[in-house]
N, C-alpha and C positions, 0 to 999 in steps of 0.2 A: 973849719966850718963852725966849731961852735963857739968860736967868740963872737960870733955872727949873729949867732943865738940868745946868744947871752945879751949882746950889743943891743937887741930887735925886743927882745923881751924886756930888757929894761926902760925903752920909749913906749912899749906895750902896758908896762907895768906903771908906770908916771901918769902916762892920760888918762887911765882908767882912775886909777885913786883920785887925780884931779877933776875927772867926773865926778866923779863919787860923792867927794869933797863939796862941788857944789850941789847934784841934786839927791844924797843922801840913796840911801837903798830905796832899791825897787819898793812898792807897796804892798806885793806880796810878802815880801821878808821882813817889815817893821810889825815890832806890837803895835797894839792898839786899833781904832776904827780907821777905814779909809775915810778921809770926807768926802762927804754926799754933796751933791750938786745937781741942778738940773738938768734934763738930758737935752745936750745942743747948745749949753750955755756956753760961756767964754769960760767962764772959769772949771768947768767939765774938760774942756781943749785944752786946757794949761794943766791938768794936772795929769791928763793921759799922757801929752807930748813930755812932761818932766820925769813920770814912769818910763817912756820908751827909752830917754835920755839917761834912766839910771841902767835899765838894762845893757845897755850898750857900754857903760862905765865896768859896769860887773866883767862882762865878757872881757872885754879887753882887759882887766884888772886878772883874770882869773889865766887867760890867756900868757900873758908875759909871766906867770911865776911858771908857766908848764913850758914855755920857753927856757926860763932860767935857768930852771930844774932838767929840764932836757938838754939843756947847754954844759950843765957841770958835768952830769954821769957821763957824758964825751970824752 
């Protein structure tokens, strides 16, 4: 079972960082200011939807090393 883990963690751990890769950390975990946009804009919608996008990188990214690391002490 835990090569399994290992195996799953490791596709876990790939898509996440190649998230990541392209839309960079969440905007609560970067220094500096969010930018500001107005509320309903387009460009307001792209940088919410590029946030959810990083979250989603994060998890998975953080996911597969709890995998990996769950897969070895097996």
């Amino acid at each position: 079972m835990s090569i399994w883990l290992i195996a799953s963690g490791l596709g876990f751990l790939f898509h996440g960082l190649l998230i990541l890769w392209v839309g960079n950390l969440p905007w609560a975990f970067r220094a500096g200011k969010k930018p500001n946009f107005e509320k309903g804009s387009s460009g307001a919608f792209q940088i919410f939807w590029l946030d959810q996008y990083s979250y989603i990188g994060l998890v998975l990214t953080l996911l597969g090393l709890a995998q990996i690391v769950g897969g070895g002490l097996n």
